[in-house]
N, C-alpha and C positions, 0 to 999 in steps of 0.2 A: 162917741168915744166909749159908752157904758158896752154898746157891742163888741167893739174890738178885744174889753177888757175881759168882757164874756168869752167869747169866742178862744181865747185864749189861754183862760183858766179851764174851760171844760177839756180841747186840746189836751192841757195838761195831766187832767185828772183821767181822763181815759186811758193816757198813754200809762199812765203809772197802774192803772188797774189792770189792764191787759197784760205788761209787761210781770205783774205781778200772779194775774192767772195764770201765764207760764206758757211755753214753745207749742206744746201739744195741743192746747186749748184752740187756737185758729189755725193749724193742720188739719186737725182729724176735727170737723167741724160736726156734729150730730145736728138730727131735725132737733132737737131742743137746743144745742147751740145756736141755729140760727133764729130759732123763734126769740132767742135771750136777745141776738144781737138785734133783730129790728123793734124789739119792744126797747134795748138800749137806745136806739137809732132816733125812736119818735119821744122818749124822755129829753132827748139829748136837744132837739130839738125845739121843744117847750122852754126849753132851758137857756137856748142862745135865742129865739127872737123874742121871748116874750111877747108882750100884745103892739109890737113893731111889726108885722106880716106885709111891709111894702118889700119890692123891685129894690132900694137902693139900700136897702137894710140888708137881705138876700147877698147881694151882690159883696157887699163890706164885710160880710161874713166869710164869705167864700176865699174873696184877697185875702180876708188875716190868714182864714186856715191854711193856705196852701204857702203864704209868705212863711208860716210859722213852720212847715213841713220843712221849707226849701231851706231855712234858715239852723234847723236840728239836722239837717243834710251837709253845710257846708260846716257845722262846728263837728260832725263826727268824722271827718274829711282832716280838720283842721288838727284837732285831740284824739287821736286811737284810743283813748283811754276812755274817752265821754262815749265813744262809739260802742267800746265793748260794755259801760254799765246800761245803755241805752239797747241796746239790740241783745244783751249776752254772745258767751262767746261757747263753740262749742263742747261738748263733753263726753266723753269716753265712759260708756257705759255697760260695756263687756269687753272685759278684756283675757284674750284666750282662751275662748270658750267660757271665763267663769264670768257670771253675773257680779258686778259692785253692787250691792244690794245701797249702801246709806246713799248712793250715788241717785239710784232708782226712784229712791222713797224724795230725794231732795227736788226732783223735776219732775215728780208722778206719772212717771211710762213704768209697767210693768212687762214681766218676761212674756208675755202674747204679742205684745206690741213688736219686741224685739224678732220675735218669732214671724210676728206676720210679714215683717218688713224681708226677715231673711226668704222665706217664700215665695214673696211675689220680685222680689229684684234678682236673686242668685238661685231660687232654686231647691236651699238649704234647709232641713228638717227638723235638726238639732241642734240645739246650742253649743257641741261642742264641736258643730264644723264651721264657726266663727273666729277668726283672730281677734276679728275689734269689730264693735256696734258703737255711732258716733251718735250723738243726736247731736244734730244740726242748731245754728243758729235760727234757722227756720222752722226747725220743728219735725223736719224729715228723720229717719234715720237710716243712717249709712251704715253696709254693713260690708266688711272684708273677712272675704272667706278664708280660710286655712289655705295652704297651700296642698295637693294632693300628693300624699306621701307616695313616694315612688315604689312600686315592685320590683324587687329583683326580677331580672330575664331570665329564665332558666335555658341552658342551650340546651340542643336536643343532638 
């Protein structure tokens, strides 16, 4: 039972620290993100089997975590509400062309970010050929271009 109990509260505790590092942080993953995550990975690990290292220990671990997955699955299924504190929900972080700055500083993307995104998905140079820049509940960010303003025809 002490594993199940383990396995359960660390679950918990990662979820809320992750959710707490914020959308960008497991997006845009750096070689020091990932070295942070497998040194979390092998802490994390010390920590659920303690000095139990059998198959059936292993195994009890594995079922709670993925019960406990499927289970924060079916209640955000069940609550939209539980879903959106759990996953966040997305935000609008340029809007026509002008940067929300307290918006920026609230989810830590700055305007490179926004920039880089409008580059490599649309093309776009500058931020004021942006209608709206979303970031994602996953951490992507979307971005909708202006509409291109029309030329008069000139007849000839």
């Amino acid at each position: 039972m002490e594993t199940v109990i383990r396995g359960l509260v660390l679950y918990v505790f990662l979820m809320i620290i992750f959710r707490i590092s914020g959308k960008r942080t497991l997006y845009e993953a750096t070689v020091f993100d990932f070295v942070l995550l497998l040194i979390i990975a092998e802490t994390a690990e010390q920590a659920l089997v303690g000095d139990d290292h059998s198959m059936i220990n292993s195994f009890v671990l594995i079922i709670t975590l993925l019960l406990a997955d499927i289970s924060l699955s079916l209640l955000k299924q069940k609550y939209k509400a539980f879903g959106k504190v759990l996953d966040g929900v997305p935000v609008i972080i340029l809007d026509d062309g002008k940067v929300l700055h307290d918006r920026l500083k609230k989810v830590r993307v700055d305007e490179a970010d926004i920039l880089e995104s409008a580059r490599a998905l649309r093309g776009l140079e500058r931020l004021d050929q942006i209608k709206y820049a979303i970031l994602e509940k996953d951490g992507k960010i979307t971005i909708v271009p202006k509409e291109p303003e029309q030329q008069p025809i000139e007849k000839v």
